[in-house]
C-alpha positions as CSV (number, residue, x, y, z in Angstrom):
1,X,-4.2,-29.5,78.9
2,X,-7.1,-31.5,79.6
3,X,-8.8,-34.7,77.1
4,X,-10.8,-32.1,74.9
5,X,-8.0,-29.7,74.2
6,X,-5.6,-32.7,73.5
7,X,-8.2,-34.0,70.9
8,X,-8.3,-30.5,69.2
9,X,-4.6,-30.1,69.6
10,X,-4.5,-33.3,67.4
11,X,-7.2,-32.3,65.2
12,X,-5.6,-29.8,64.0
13,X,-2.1,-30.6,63.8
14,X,-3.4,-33.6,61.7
15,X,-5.4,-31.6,59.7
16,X,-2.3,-29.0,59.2
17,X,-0.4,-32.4,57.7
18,X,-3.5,-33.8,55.3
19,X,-3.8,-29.6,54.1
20,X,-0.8,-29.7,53.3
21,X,-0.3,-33.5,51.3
22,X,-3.5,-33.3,49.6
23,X,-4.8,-29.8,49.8
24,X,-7.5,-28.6,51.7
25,X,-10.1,-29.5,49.0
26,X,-9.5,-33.0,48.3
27,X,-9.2,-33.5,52.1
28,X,-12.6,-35.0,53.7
29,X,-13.1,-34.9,56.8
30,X,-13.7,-39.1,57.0
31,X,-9.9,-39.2,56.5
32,X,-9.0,-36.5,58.9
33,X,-10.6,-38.4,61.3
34,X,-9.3,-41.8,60.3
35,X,-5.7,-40.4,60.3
36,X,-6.2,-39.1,63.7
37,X,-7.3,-42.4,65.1
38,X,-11.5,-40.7,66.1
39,X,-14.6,-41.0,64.9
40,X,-16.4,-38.6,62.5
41,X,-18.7,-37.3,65.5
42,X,-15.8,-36.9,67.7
43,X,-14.6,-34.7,64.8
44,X,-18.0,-32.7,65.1
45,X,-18.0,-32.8,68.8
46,X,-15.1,-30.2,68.5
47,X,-15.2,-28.7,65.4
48,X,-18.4,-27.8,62.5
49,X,-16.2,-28.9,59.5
50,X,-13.4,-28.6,57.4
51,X,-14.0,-24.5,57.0
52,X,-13.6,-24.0,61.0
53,X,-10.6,-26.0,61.2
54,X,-9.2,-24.2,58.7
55,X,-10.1,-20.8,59.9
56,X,-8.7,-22.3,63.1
57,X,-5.1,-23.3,61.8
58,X,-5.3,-20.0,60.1
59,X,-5.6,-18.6,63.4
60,X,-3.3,-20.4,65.3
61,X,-0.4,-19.1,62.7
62,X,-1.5,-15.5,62.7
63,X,-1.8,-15.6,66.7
64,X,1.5,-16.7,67.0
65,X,3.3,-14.7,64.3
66,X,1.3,-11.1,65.1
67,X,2.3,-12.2,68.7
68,X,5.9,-11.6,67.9
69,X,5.6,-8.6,66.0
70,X,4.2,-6.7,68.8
71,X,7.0,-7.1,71.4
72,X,9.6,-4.5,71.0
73,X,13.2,-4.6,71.8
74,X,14.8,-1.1,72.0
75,X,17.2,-1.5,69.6
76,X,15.4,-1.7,66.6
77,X,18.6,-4.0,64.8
78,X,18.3,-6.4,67.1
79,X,14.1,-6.1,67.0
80,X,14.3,-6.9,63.1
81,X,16.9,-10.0,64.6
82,X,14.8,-11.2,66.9
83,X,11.6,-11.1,64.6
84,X,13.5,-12.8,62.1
85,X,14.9,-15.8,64.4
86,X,11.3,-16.5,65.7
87,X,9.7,-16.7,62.3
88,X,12.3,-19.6,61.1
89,X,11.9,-20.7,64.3
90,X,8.2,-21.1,63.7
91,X,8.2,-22.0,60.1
92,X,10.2,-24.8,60.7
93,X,9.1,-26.0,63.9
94,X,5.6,-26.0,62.0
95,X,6.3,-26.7,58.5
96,X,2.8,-28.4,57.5
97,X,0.7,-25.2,59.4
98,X,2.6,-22.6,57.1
99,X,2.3,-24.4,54.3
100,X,-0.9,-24.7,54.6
101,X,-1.1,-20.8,55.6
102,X,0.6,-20.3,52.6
103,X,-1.3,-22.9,49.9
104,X,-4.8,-22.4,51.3
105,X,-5.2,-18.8,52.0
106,X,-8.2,-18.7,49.0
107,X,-10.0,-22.0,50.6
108,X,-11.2,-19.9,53.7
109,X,-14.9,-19.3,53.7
110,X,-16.4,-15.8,55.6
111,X,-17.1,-15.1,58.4
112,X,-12.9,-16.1,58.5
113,X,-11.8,-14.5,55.4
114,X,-12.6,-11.0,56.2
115,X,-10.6,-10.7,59.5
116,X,-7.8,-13.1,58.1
117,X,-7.3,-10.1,55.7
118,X,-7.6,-8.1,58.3
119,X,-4.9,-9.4,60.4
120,X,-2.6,-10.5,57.7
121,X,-2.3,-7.2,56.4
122,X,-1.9,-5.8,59.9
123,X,1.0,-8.4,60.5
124,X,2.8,-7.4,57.2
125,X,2.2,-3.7,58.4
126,X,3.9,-4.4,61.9
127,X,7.0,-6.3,59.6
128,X,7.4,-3.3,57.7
129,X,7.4,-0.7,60.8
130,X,10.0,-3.4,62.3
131,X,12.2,-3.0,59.0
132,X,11.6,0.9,58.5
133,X,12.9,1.3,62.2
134,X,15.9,-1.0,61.5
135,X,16.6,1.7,58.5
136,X,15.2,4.6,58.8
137,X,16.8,6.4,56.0
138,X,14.7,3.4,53.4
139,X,12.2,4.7,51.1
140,X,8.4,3.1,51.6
141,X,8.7,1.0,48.8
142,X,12.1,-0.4,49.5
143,X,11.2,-1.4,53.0
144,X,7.9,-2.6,52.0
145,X,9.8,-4.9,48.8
146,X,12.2,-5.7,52.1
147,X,9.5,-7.0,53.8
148,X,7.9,-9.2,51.5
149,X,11.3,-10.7,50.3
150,X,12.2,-11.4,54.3
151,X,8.8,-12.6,55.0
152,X,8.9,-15.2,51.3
153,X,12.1,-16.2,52.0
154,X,11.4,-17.4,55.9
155,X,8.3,-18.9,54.7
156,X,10.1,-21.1,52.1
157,X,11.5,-22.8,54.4
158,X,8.5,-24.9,55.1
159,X,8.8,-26.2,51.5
160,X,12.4,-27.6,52.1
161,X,13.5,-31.6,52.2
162,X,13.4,-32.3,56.4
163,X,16.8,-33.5,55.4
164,X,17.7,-29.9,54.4
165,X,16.2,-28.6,57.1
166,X,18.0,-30.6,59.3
167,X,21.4,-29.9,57.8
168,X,23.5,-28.3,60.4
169,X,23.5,-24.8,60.4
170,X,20.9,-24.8,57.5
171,X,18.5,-23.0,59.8
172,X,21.0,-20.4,60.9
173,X,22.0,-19.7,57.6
174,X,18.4,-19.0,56.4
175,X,18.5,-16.7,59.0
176,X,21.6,-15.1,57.8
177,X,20.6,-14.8,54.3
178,X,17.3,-13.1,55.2
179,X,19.4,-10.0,57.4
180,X,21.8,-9.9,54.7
181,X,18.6,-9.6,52.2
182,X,17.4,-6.9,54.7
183,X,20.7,-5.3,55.0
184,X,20.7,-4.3,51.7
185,X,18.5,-1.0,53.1
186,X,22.5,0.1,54.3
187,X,22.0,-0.7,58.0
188,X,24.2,-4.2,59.1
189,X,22.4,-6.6,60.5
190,X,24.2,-9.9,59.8
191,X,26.9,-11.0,61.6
């Protein structure tokens, strides 16, 4: 990584932590820069405003989680397994970034909101093909309901104490309770 992307790098992950302790509208961009020790026109020098660094959080979460939903393992069990260790992986290696995904979803401004629809739907769709071939007998609307409840319940998990978090074995049994929640369709997948 050279200077520039180590200054965006900490951009954004300081922006991801002010988003998510004071939402994004009460954030200025004076105290993004004064938390992460630069100047406002080194903030401009790599980014227009708040509204782009947004839209590039937003992107940086929706890279990395459509990323994982488009490798496929052949068993489709242990697909669903492996998709669903990555995102609490993700969500708590990055808790401020998906809370932020989750909170501020409204605050982004076109040209970003059109194709963060766009991909977000398209990443829910990719879940729900990932559950449907995991259980193939489930009706549409149970693996869709599935999906949302697995993908809710991961995502929570950026809203928990960092002592919680940091429990031992908290983070494994998050996993477990989402397979179990998913292995209500009549396939096991805990265990």
């Amino acid at each position: 990584m050279d200077g520039a992307d180590d200054r965006e790098r900490l951009i954004l992950t300081t922006a991801a932590e002010l988003f998510r302790d004071k939402g994004f509208h009460r954030a200025g961009m004076d105290e993004l820069g004064t938390r992460a020790g630069l100047s406002g026109p080194a903030l401009y020098r790599h980014f227009a405003g708040k509204n782009e660094i947004l839209a590039a959080l937003f992107t940086e979460a929706l890279d990395e989680l459509v990323g994982a939903t488009a490798a496929l393992l052949p068993d489709p069990v242990d697909d669903l397994r492996r998709l669903v260790r990555h995102h609490v992986g993700f969500t708590v290696g990055h808790r401020a970034l998906v809370t932020v995904y989750q909170r501020e979803d409204r605050a982004l401004v076109e040209p970003w909101r059109a194709e963060f629809g766009r991909r977000r739907r398209r990443y829910v769709q990719r879940w729900e093909a990932a559950v449907a071939r995991a259980a193939p007998g489930a009706e549409p609307a149970a693996v869709a309901a599935t999906t949302r409840c697995c993908l809710a319940t991961i995502f929570s998990l950026a809203y928990w104490t960092p002592r919680l978090v940091g429990a031992p074995d908290a983070v494994e049994a998050a996993e477990e309770y989402v397979l179990r929640g998913a292995g209500l369709l009549g396939v096991e997948l805990h265990g």
